[in-house]
PASEBA-1860 file (N, C-alpha, C; in nm, 3 decimals):
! residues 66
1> XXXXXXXX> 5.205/10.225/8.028/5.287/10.217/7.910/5.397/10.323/7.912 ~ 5.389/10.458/7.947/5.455/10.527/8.003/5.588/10.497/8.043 ~ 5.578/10.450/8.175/5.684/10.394/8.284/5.719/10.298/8.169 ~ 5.690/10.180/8.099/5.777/10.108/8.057/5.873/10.192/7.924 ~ 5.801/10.319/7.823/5.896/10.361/7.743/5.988/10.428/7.818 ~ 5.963/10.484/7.879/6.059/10.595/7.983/6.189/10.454/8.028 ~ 6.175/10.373/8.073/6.277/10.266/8.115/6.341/10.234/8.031 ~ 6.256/10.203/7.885/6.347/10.167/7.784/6.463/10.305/7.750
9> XXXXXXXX> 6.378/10.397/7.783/6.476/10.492/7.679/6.595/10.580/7.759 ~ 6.576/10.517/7.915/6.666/10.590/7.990/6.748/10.436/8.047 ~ 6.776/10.346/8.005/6.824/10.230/8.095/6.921/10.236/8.185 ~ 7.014/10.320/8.240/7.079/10.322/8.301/7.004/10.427/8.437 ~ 6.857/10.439/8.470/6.800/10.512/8.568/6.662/10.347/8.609 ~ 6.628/10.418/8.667/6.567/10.276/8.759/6.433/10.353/8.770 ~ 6.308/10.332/8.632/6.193/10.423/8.643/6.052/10.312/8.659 ~ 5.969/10.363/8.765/5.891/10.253/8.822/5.754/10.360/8.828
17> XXXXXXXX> 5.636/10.314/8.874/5.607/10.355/8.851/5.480/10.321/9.014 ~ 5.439/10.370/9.106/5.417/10.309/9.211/5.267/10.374/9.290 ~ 5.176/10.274/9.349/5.027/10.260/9.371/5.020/10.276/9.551 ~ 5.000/10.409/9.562/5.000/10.428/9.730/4.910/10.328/9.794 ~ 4.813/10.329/9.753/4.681/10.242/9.749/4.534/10.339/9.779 ~ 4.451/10.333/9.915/4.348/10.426/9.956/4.385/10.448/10.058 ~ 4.426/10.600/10.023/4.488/10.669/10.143/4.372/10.745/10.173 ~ 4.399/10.766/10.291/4.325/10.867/10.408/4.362/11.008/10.362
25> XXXXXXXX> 4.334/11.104/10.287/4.375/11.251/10.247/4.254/11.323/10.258 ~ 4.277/11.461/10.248/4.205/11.581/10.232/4.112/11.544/10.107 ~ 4.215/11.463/10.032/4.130/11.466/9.866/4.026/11.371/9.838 ~ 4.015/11.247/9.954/3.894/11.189/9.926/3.856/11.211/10.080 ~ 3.846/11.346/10.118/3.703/11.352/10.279/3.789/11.234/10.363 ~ 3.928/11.194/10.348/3.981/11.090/10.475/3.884/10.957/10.466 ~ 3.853/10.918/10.388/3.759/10.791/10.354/3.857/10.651/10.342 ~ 4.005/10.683/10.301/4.127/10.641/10.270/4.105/10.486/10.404
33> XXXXXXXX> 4.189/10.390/10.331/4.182/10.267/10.418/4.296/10.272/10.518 ~ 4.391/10.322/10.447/4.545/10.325/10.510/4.576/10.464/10.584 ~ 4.638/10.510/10.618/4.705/10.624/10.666/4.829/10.673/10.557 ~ 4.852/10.775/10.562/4.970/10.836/10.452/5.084/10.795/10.481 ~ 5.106/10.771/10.624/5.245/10.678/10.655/5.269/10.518/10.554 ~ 5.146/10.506/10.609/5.092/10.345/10.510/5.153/10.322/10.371 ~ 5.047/10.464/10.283/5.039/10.503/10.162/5.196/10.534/10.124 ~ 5.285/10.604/10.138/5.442/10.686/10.145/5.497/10.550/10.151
41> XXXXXXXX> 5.482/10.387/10.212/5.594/10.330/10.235/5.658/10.227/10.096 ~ 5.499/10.223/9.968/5.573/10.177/9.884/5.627/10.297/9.772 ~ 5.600/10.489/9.762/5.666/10.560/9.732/5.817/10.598/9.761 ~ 5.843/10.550/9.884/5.987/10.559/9.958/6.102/10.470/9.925 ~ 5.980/10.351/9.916/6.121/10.225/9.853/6.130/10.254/9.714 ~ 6.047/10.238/9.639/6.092/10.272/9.495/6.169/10.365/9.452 ~ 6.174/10.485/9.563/6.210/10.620/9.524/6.387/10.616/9.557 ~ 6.401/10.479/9.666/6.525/10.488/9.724/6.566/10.329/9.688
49> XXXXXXXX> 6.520/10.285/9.551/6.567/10.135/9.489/6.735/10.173/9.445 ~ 6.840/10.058/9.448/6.912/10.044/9.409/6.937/10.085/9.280 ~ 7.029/10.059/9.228/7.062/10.018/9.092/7.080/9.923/9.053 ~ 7.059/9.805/9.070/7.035/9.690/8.986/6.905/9.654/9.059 ~ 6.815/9.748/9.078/6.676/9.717/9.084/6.585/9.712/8.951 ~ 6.459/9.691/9.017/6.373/9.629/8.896/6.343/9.777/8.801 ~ 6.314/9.804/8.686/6.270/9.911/8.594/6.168/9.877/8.526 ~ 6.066/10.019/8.464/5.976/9.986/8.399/5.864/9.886/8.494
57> XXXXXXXX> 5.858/9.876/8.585/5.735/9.809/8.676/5.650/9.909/8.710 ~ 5.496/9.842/8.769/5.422/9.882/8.882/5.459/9.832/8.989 ~ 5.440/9.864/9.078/5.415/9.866/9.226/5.300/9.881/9.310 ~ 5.260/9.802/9.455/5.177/9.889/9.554/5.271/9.819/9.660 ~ 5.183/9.831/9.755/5.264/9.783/9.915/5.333/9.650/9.912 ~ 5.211/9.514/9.808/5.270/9.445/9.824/5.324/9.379/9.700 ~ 5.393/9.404/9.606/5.472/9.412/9.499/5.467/9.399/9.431 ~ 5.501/9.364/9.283/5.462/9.386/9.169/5.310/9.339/9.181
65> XX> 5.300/9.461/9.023/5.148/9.451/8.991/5.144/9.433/8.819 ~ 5.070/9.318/8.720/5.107/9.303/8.606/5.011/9.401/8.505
END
C-alpha cells in the first residue's frame, strides 16, 4: 500500500516496489534458490525504468505481481 501512496503523491517519479525472490545470502545460511546476480536483475530494471514506465506496482523476475 505504501508503493501505491508514494506513486500517487509523487506522479511525475516512477515508484515500484520490487521482489528479489530466494536469494542465496549471508542472511538466510545461502539456502537462497537463485544467486544475487539472479536476485539484483529484477532490482536493476526497475531501478533503471523509463519514464513512461509502469508506477505504484510490484515486481519479481517475472513481472507484475497483483
Amino acid at each position: 500500500m505504501l508503493t501505491i501512496r508514494y506513486a500517487a503523491a509523487f506522479p511525475r517519479m516512477r515508484i515500484n516496489s520490487a521482489d528479489p525472490g530466494f536469494t542465496s545470502t549471508d542472511f538466510n545460511q545461502h539456502r537462497g534458490t537463485q544467486t544475487v546476480e539472479e536476485g539484483a536483475q529484477v532490482i536493476v530494471r526497475y531501478a533503471l525504468i523509463a519514464v513512461d514506465g509502469p508506477t505504484g506496482g510490484f515486481f519479481d523476475r517475472e513481472g507484475a505481481e497483483p
